[in-house]
C-alpha atoms as an extended CHARMM CRD file, in Angstrom:
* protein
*
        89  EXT
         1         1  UNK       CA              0.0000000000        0.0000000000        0.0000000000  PROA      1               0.0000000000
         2         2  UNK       CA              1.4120000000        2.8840000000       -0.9460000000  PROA      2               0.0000000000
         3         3  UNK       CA              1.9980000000        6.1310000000        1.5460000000  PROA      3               0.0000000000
         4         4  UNK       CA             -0.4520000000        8.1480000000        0.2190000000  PROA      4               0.0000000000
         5         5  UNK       CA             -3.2380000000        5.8300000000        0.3460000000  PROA      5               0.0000000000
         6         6  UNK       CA             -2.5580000000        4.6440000000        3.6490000000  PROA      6               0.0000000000
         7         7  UNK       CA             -3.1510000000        8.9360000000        4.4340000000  PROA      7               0.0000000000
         8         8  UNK       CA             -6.4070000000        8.4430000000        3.4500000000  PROA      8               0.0000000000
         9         9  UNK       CA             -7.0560000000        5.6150000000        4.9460000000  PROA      9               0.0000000000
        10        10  UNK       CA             -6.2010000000        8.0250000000        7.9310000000  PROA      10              0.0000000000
        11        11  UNK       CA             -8.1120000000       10.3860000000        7.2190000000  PROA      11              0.0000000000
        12        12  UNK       CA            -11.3860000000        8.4820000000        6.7320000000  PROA      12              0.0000000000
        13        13  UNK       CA            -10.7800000000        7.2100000000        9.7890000000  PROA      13              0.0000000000
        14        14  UNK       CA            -10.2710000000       10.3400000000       12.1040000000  PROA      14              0.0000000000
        15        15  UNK       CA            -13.2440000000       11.3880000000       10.4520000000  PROA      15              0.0000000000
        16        16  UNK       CA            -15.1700000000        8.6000000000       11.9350000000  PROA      16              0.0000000000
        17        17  UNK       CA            -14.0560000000        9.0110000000       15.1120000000  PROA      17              0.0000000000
        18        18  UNK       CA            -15.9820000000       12.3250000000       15.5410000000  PROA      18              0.0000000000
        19        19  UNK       CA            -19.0460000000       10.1770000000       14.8370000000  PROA      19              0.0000000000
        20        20  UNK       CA            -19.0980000000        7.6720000000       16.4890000000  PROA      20              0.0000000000
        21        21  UNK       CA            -22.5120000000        7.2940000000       18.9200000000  PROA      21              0.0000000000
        22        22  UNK       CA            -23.9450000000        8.9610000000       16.0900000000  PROA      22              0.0000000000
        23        23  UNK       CA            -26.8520000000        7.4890000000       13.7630000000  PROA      23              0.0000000000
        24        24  UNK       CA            -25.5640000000        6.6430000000       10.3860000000  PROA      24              0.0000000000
        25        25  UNK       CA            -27.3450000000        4.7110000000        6.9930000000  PROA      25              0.0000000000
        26        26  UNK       CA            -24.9250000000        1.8100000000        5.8680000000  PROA      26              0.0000000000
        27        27  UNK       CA            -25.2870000000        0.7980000000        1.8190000000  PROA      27              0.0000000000
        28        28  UNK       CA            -23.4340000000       -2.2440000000        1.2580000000  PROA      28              0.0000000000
        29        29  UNK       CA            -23.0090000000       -4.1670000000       -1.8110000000  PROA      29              0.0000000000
        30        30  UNK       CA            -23.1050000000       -7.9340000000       -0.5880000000  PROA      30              0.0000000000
        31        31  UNK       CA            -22.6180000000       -9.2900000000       -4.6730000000  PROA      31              0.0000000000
        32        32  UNK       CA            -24.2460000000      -10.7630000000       -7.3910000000  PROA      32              0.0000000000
        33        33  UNK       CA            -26.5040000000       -7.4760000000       -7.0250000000  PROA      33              0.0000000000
        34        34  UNK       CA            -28.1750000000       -7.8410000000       -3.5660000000  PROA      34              0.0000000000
        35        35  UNK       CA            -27.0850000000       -4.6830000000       -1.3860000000  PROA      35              0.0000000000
        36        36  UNK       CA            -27.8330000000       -4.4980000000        2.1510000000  PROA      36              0.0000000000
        37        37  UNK       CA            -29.0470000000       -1.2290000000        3.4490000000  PROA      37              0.0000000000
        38        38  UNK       CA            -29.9320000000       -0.3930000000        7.0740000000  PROA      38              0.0000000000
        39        39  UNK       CA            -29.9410000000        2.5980000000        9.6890000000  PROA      39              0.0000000000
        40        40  UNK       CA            -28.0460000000        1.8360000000       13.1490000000  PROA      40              0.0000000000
        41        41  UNK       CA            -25.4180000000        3.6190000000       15.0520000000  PROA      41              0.0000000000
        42        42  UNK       CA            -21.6560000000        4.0030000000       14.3680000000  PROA      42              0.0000000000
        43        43  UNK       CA            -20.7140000000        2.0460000000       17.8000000000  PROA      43              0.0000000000
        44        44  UNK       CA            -16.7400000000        1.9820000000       17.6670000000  PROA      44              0.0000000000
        45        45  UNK       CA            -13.7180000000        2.4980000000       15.2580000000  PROA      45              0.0000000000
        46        46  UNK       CA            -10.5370000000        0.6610000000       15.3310000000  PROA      46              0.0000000000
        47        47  UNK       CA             -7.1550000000        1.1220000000       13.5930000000  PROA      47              0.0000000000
        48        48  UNK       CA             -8.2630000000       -1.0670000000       10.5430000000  PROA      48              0.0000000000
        49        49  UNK       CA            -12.1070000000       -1.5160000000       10.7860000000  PROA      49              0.0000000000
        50        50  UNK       CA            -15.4450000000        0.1420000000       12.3670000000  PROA      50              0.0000000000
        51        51  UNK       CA            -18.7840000000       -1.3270000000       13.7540000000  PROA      51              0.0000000000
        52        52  UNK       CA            -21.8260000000       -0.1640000000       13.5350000000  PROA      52              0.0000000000
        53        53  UNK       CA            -24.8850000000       -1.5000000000       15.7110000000  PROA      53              0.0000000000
        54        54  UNK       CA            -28.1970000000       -1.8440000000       14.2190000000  PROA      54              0.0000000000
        55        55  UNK       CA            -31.4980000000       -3.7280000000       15.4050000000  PROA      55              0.0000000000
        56        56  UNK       CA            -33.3380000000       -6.1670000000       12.8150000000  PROA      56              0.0000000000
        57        57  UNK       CA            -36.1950000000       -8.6470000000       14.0640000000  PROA      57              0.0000000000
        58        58  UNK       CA            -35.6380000000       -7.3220000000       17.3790000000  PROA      58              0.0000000000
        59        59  UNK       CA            -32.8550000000       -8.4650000000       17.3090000000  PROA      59              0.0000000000
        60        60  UNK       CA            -29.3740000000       -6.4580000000       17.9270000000  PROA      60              0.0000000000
        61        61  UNK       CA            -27.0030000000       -7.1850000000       15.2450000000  PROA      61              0.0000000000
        62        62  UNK       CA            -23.2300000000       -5.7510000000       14.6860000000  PROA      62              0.0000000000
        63        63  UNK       CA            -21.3660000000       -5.4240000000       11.2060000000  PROA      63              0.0000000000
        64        64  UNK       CA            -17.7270000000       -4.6130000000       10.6010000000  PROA      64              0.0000000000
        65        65  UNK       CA            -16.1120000000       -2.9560000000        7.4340000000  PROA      65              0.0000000000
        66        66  UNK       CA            -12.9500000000       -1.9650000000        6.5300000000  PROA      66              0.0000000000
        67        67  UNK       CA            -12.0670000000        1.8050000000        5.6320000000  PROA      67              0.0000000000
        68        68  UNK       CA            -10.6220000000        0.1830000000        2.7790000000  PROA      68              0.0000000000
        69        69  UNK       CA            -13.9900000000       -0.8390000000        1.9830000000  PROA      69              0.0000000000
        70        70  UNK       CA            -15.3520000000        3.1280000000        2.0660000000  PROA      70              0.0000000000
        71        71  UNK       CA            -12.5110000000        3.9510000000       -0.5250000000  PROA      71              0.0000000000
        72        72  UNK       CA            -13.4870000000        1.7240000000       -2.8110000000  PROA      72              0.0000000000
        73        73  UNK       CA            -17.0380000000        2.2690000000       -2.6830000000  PROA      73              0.0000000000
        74        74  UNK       CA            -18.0660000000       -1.3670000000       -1.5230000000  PROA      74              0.0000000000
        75        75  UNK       CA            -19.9780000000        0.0630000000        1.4540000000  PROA      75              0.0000000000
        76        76  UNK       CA            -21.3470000000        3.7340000000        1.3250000000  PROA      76              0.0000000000
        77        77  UNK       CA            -21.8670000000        5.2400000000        5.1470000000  PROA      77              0.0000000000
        78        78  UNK       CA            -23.7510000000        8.5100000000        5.6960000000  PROA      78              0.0000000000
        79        79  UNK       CA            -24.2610000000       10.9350000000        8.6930000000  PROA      79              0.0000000000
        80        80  UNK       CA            -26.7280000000       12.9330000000        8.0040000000  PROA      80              0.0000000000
        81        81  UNK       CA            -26.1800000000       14.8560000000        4.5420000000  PROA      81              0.0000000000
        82        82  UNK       CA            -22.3540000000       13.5510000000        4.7160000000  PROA      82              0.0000000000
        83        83  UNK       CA            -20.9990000000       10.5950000000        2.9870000000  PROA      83              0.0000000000
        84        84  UNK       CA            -18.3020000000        9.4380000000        4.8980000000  PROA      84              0.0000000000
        85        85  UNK       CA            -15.2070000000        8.1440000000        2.8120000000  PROA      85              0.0000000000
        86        86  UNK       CA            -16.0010000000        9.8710000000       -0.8470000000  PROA      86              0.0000000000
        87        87  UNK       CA            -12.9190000000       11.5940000000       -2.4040000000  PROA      87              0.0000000000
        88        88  UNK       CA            -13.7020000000       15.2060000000       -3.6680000000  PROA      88              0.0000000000
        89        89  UNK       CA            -10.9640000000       16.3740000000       -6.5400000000  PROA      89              0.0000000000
């Protein structure tokens, strides 16, 4: 990985952090066209990954994704108005 990605990488992530407790939408592509959408809360963020919390059946469920997996658009996260992770040239 080169140096300049893993400064992105970074930077998504310190951008999360200020989030985190906060209610975000998670759009997930899960292949062969079936994407997995749901609202929950951004619970924790670690050096490589994040989880967010979410409730489904009444159940309470947990899923992890990489930043990696923001960069390249795998899994879309918004706060609000703000997508999380998108690179503006």
């Amino acid at each position: 990985m080169s140096r300049q990605e893993t400064n992105v990488l970074e930077k998504i992530r310190k951008d999360m952090d200020s989030f985190v407790g906060q209610e975000v939408s998670i759009k997930a592509n899960t292949g062969r066209k079936k994407v997995f959408q749901v609202n929950g809360i951004l619970e924790q963020t670690y050096p490589k990954v994040f989880v967010v919390r979410f409730r489904e059946r009444q159940v309470e469920r947990r899923v992890s994704y990489s930043y990696a997996d923001l960069l390249t658009e795998a899994v879309e996260i918004t706060i609000g108005d703000t997508r999380i992770g998108v690179q503006t040239n």
